[in-house]
C-alpha positions in Angstrom: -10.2 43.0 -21.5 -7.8 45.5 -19.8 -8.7 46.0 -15.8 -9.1 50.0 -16.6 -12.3 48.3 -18.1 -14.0 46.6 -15.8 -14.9 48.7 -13.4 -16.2 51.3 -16.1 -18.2 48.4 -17.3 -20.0 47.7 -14.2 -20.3 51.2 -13.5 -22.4 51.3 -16.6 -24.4 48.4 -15.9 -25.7 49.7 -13.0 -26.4 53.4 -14.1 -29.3 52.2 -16.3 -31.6 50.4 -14.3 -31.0 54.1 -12.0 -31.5 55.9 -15.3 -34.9 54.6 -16.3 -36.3 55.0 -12.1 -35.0 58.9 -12.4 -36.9 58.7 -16.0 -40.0 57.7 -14.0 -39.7 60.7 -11.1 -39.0 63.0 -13.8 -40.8 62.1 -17.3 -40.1 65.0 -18.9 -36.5 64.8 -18.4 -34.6 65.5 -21.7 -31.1 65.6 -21.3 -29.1 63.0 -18.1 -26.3 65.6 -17.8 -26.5 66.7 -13.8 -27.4 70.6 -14.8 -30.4 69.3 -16.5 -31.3 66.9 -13.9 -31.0 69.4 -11.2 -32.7 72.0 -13.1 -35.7 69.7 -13.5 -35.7 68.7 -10.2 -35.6 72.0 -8.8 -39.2 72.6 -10.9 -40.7 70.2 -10.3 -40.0 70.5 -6.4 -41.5 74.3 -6.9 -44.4 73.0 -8.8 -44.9 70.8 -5.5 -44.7 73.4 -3.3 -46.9 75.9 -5.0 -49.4 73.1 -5.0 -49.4 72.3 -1.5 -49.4 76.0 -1.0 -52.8 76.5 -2.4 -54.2 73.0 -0.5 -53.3 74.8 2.7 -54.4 78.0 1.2 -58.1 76.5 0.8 -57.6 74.6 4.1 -57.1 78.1 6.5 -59.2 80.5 3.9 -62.9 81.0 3.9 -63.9 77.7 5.8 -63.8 74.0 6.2 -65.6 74.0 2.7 -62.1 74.2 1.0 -60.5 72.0 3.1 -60.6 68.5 1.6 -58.0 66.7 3.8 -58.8 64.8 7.0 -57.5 66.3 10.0 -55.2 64.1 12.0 -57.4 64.3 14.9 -61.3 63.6 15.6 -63.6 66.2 14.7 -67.4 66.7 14.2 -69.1 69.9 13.3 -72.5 70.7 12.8 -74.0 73.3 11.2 -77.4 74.5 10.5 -78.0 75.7 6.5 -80.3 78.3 5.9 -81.6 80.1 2.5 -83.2 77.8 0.0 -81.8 74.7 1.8 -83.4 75.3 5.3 -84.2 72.6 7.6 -80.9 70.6 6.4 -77.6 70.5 8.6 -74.8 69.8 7.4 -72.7 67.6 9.4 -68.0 67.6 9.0 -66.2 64.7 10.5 -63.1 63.6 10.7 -61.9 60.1 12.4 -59.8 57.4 11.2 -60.8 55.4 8.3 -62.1 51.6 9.5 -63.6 48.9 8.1 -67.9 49.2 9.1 -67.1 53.3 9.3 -70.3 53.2 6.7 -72.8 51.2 8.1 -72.1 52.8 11.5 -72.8 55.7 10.5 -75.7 54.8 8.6 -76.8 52.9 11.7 -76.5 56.2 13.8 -78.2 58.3 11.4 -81.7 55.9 11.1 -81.3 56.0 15.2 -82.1 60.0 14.7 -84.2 59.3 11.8 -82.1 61.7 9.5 -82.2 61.5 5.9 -78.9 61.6 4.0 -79.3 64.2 1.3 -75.6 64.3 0.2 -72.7 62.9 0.9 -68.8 63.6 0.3 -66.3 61.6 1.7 -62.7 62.0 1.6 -59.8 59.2 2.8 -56.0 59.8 2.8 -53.7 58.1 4.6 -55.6 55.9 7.2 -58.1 59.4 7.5 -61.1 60.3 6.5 -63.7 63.0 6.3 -67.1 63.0 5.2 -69.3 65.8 5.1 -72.9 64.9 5.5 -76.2 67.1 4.5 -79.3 65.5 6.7 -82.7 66.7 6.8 -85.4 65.7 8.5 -84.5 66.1 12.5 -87.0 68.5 13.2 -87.3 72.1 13.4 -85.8 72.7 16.9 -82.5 72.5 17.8 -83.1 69.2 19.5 -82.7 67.0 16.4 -79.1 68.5 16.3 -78.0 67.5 19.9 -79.5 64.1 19.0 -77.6 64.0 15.5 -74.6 65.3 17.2 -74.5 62.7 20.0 -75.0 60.1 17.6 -71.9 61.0 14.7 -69.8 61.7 18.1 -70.3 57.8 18.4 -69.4 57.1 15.2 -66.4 59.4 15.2 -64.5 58.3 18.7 -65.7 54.6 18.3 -62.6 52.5 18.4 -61.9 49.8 15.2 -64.1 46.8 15.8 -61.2 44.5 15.5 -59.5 46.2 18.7 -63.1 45.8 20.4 -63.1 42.2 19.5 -59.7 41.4 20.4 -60.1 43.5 23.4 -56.3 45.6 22.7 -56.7 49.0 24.2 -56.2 51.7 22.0 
């Protein structure tokens, strides 16, 4: 073997193992020339951006209906629903996800004596937000300070494990 060789060698060696993890980023990758892998990464880096253009889009347009991510910080919001569904509220939270978040809430919720109609829940990354339709809490606006004072528990309550271990927050 002649020593121009070698190092051509090697450099081959190691561009496959890189080849297959670009071929994984971008399946539909045709050609490895750098035009086409620019070119391809250049679309799909648009595609990206067009889609988190229309979350956002959702997120700031005609309410916090759109809006399915978590917001970094806590948040409760409680809204009456009227029409065909009256005597329901419907209840947005956002706090960080924990292990027991459930059965607190549901713990909360029997303290009101609400009944859970419907439920969405959303998690992403350590967050989550639920919205919540309850009925049942009465016809004034009482049963909605009560339901309100109770989620508010749920959402600013700290992790049980920091309670336990008694770490402040």
């Amino acid at each position: 073997m002649q020593m121009r060789s070698v190092p051509s060698y090697f450099s081959k060696q190691i561009g496959f193992p890189q080849r297959y993890a670009l071929r994984k980023i971008l399946p539909n990758l045709i050609k490895m020339d750098k035009a086409s892998v620019l070119v391809e990464t250049v679309r799909q880096v648009r595609d990206l951006k067009k889609v988190v253009g229309e979350i956002g889009a959702a997120c700031r347009g005609s309410g916090s209906d759109e809006c399915v991510i978590p917001s970094v910080v806590n948040k409760l919001s409680l809204e009456k629903c009227v029409g065909e569904q009256e005597g329901l509220v419907k209840a947005t939270f956002s706090c960080e996800d924990r292990p027991g978040l459930i059965s607190d809430m549901t713990r909360e919720l029997r303290s009101v004596k609400g009944k859970v109609v419907r439920v969405e829940m959303v998690t992403v990354g350590g967050r989550t937000k639920s919205v919540l339709w309850v009925k049942g809490l009465g016809a004034g606006s009482e049963g909605m300070v009560w339901l309100k004072k109770a989620l508010n528990k749920v959402v600013t309550d700290r992790p049980r494990i920091f309670q336990k271990l008694h770490f402040p927050q």
